[in-house]
C-alpha positions as CSV (number, residue, x, y, z in Angstrom):
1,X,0.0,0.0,0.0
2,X,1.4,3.4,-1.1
3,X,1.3,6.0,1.8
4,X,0.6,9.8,0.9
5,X,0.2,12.6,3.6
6,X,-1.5,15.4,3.1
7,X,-0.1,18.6,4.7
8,X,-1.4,22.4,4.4
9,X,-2.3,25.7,6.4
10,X,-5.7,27.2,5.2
11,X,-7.3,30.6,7.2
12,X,-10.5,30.6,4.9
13,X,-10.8,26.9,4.0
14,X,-10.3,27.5,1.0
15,X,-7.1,26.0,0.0
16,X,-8.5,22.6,2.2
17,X,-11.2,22.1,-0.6
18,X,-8.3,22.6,-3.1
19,X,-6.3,20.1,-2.0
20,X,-9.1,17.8,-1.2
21,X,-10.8,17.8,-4.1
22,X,-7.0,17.1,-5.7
23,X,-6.4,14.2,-3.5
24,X,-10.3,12.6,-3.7
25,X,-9.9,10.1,-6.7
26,X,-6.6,9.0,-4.5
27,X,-8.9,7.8,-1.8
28,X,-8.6,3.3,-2.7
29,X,-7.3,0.2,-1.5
30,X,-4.0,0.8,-3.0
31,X,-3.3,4.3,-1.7
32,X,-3.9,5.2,2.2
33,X,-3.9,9.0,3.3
34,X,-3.3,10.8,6.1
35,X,-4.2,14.7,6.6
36,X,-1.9,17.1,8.8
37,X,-3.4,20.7,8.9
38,X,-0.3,23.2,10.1
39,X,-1.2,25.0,13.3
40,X,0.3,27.5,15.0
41,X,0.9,27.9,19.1
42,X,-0.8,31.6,18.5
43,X,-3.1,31.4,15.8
44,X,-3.1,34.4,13.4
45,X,-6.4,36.2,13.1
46,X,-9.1,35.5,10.6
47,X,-10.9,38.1,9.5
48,X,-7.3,39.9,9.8
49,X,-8.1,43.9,10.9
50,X,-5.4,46.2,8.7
51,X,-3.2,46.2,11.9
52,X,-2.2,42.7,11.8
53,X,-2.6,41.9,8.3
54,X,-0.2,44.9,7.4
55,X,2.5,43.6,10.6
56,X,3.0,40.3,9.8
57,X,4.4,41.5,6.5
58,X,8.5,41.7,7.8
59,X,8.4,37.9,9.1
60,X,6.6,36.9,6.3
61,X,8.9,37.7,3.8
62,X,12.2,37.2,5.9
63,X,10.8,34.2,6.4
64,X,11.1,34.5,10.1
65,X,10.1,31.2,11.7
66,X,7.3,31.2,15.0
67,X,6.5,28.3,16.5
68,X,4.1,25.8,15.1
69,X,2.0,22.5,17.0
70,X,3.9,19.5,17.3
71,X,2.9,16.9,14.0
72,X,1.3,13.7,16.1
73,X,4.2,11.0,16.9
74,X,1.1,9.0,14.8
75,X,2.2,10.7,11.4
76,X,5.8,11.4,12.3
77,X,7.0,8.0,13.1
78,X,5.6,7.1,9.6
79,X,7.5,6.7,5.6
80,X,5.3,8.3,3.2
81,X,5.4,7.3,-0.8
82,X,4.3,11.0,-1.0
83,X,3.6,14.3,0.2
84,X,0.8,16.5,-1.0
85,X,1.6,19.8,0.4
86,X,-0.9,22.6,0.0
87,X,0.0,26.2,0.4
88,X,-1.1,30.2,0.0
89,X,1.1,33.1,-0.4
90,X,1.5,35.9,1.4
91,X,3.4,38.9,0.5
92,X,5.0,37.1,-2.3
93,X,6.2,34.2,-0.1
94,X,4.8,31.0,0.8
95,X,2.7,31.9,4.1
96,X,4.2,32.3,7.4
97,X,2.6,29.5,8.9
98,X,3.9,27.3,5.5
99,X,7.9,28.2,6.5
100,X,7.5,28.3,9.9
101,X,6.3,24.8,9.8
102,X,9.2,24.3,7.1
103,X,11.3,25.0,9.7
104,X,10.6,23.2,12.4
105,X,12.2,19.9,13.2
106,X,9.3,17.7,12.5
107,X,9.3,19.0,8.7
108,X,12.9,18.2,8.6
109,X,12.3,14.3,9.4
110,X,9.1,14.1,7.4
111,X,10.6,15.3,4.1
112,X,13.7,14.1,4.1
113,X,14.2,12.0,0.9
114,X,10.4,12.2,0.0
115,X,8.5,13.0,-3.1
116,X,6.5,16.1,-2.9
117,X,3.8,17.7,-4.9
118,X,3.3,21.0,-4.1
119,X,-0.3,22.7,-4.3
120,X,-1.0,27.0,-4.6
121,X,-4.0,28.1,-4.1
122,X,-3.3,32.3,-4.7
123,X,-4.6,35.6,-5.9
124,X,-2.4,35.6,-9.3
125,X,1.5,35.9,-8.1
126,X,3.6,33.2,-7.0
127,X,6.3,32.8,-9.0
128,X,9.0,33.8,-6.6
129,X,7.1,32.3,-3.6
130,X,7.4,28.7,-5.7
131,X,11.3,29.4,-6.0
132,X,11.4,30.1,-2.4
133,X,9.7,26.6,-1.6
134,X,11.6,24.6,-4.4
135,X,15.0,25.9,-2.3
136,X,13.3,25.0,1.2
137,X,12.5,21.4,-0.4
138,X,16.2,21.4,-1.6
139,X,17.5,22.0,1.9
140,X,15.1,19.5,3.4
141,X,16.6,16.9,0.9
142,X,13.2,16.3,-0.4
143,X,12.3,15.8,-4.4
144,X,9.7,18.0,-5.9
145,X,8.2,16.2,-8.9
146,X,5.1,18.2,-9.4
147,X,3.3,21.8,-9.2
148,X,-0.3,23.0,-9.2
149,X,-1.2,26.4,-9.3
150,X,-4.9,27.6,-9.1
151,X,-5.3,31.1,-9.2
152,X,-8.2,34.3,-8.9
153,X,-8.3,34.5,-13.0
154,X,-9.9,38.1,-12.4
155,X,-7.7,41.1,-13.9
156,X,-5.4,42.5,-11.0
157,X,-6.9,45.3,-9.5
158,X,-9.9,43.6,-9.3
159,X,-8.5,40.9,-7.0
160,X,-7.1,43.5,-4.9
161,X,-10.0,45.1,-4.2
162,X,-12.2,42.1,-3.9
163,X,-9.4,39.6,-1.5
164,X,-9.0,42.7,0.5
165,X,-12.4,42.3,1.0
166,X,-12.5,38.8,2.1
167,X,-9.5,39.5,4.3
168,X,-10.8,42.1,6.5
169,X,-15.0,40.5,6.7
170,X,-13.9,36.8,6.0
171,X,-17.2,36.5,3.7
172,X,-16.3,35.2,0.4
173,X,-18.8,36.8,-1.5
174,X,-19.6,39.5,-4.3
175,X,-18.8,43.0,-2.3
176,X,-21.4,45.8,-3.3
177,X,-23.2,43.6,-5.4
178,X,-21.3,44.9,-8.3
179,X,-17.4,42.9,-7.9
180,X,-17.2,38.5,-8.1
181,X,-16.6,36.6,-5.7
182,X,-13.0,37.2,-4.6
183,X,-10.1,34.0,-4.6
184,X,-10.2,30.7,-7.2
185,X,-13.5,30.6,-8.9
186,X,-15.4,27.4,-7.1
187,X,-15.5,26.5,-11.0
188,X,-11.5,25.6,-10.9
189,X,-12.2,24.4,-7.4
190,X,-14.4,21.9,-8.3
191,X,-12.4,20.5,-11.6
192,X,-9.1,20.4,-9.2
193,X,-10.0,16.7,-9.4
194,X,-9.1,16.2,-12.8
195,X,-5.4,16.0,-11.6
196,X,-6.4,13.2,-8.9
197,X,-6.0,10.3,-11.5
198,X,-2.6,11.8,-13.0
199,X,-1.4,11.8,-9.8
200,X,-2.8,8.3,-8.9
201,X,-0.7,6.4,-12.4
202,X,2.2,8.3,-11.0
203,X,2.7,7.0,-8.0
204,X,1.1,3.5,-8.3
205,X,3.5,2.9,-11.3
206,X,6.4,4.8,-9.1
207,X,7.3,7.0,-11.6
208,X,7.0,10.4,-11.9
209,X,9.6,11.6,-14.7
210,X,6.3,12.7,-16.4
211,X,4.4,14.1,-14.2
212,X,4.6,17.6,-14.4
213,X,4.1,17.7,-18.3
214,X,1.5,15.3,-17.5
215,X,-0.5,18.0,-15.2
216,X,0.7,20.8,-17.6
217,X,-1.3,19.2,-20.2
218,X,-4.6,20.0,-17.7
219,X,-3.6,23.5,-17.4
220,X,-2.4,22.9,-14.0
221,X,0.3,25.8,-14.2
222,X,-0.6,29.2,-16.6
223,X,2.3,31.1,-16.4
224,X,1.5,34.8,-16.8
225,X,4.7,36.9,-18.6
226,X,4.1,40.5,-17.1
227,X,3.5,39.2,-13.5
228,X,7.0,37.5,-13.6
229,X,8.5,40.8,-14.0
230,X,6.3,42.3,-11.2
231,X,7.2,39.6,-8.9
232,X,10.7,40.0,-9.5
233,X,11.1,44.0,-9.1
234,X,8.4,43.3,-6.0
235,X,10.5,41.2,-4.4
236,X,13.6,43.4,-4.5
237,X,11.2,46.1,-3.1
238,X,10.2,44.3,-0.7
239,X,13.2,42.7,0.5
240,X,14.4,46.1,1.5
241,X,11.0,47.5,3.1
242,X,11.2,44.0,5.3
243,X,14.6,45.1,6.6
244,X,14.0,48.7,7.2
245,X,11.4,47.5,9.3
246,X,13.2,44.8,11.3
247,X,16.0,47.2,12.0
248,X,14.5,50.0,12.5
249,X,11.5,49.2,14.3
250,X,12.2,45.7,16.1
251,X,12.3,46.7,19.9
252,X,10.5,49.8,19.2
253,X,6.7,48.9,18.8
254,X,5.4,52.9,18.1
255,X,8.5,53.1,15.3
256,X,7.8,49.9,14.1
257,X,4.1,50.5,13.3
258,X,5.1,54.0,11.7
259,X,6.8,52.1,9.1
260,X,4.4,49.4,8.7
261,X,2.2,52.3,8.1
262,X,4.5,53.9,5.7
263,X,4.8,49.9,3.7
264,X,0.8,50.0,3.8
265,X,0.8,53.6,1.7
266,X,4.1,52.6,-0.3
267,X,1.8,49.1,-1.6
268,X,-1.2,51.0,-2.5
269,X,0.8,53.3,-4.3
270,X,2.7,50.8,-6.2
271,X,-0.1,48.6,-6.9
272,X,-2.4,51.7,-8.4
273,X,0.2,54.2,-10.1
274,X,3.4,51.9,-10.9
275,X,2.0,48.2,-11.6
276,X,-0.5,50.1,-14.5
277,X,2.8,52.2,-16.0
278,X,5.4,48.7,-15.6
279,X,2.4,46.6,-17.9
280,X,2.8,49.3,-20.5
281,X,6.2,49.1,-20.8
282,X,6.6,45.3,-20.6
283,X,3.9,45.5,-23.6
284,X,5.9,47.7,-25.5
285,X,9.4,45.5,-24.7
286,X,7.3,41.8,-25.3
287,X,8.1,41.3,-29.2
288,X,12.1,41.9,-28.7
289,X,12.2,39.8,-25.5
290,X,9.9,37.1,-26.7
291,X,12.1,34.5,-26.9
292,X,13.6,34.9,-23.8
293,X,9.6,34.9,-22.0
294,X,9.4,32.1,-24.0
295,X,12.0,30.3,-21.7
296,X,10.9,31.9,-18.4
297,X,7.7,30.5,-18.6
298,X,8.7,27.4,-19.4
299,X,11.0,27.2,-16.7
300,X,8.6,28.3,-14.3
301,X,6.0,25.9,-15.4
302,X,8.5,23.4,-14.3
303,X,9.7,21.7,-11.1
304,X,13.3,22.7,-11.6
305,X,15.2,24.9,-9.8
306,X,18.0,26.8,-11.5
């Protein structure tokens, strides 16, 4: 019998009907499965208020481990055939919760030489947030044969308004009547079984040199051009904001917030004024760079890690 754990952090539930409805036609005699939902000593708030959504940014993206709930001796005494591991982004990274768990000792022994699918369920970036993971894999010694990304298909400044939202109520629902329903359309939700069988050959035959082109083939990575150059510049952006905070405002809770603050305008700015001037200009630069967009999004439709 092939064992497959199932592991993920969800606030909404969202990303736990994801990865459920992935892992459903897995569910037979052959295959058993076991379901570890990452929690945290303090739990972060859902609905956030603007306060904590806006702090947790610097540990998020430094990737500032806190401490998570011991996995059950049950699951960690046990070899799995396969991980299934299910996660959100936040502030271009895999979610705090995600890399704290990553972190812990109990992730180290449970990954170690295993196979691992990972599973996104986002607004629209995560590029940079998968190449973070794929290196935290590569330090855990684990071996990432397969991606699926479901993502809010809505145009960008439409998700911002409408996951903002469902952040600060926690209703996933249309917001004045006018806007959709914010996150993964419950349409790509529901067909996230299609890549349940693929899966399922895979490991039965225990093989998975195919795999990912297998899933491609399903649409179970679209790979946006413009949004790969807006994660990139982000992340630089970001990386610096994070730091100026840490240092700056660390031991110093009134100084802290005040730049926390100053991140929360800086965003708003960038995401209304800059992101809308940065699409032009990638439009106007696509012809003479298509062959090298070509590559990136074939390499970032892929497991590998450069």
């Amino acid at each position: 019998m092939k064992e497959i754990l199932v592991i993920h952090y969800s606030q909404s539930g969202q990303l736990s009907e994801i990865v459920n409805n992935i892992v459903s036609p897995l569910k037979t005699e052959e295959i058993n499965l076991t379901f570890l939902k990452i929690e945290m000593e303090t739990p972060f708030p859902f609905p956030w208020n603007k306060k904590e959504f806006y702090g947790v940014f610097p540990e998020t993206f430094l990737q500032i481990p806190q401490k998570t709930k011991p996995v059950p001796e049950a699951i960690l005494n046990k070899k799995y055939d396969l991980i299934v591991f299910g996660f959100s982004i936040w502030y271009l990274t895999p979610s705090l919760p995600t890399t704290s768990f990553l972190n812990s000792p109990d992730a180290k022994k449970l990954f170690a030489n295993t196979t691992v699918i990972t599973v996104i369920g986002c607004r629209n970036m995560w590029i940079m947030a998968q190449e973070k993971m794929k290196k935290k894999l590569q330090e855990l010694q684990a071996n990432l044969v397969g991606n699926i990304v479901l993502v809010d298909r809505h145009i960008n400044h439409i998700s911002v308004i409408t996951i903002a939202q469902w952040m600060f109520s926690g209703k996933k629902e249309r917001f004045l009547g006018i806007f959709p329903k914010p996150g993964v359309s419950q349409e790509d939700i529901d067909n996230a079984v299609k890549f349940g069988p693929i899966i399922k050959r895979h490991i039965l035959n225990n093989n998975y040199l195919t795999l990912q082109s297998e899933l491609l083939k399903e649409d179970a990575v679209k790979v946006k051009p413009f949004l790969i150059t807006v994660d990139k510049r982000a992340n630089i952006l970001f990386s610096k904001w994070a730091q100026l905070i840490k240092s700056r405002g660390d031991k110093n809770p009134e100084k802290r917030q005040l730049y926390v603050n100053l991140f929360n305008f800086y965003l708003l700015f960038v995401i209304w004024t800059i992101a809308p001037i940065v699409f032009i200009l990638f439009l106007l630069t696509y012809l003479p760079f298509y062959g090298k967009i070509k590559k990136m999004k074939a390499y970032y439709s892929s497991v590998a890690l450069k």
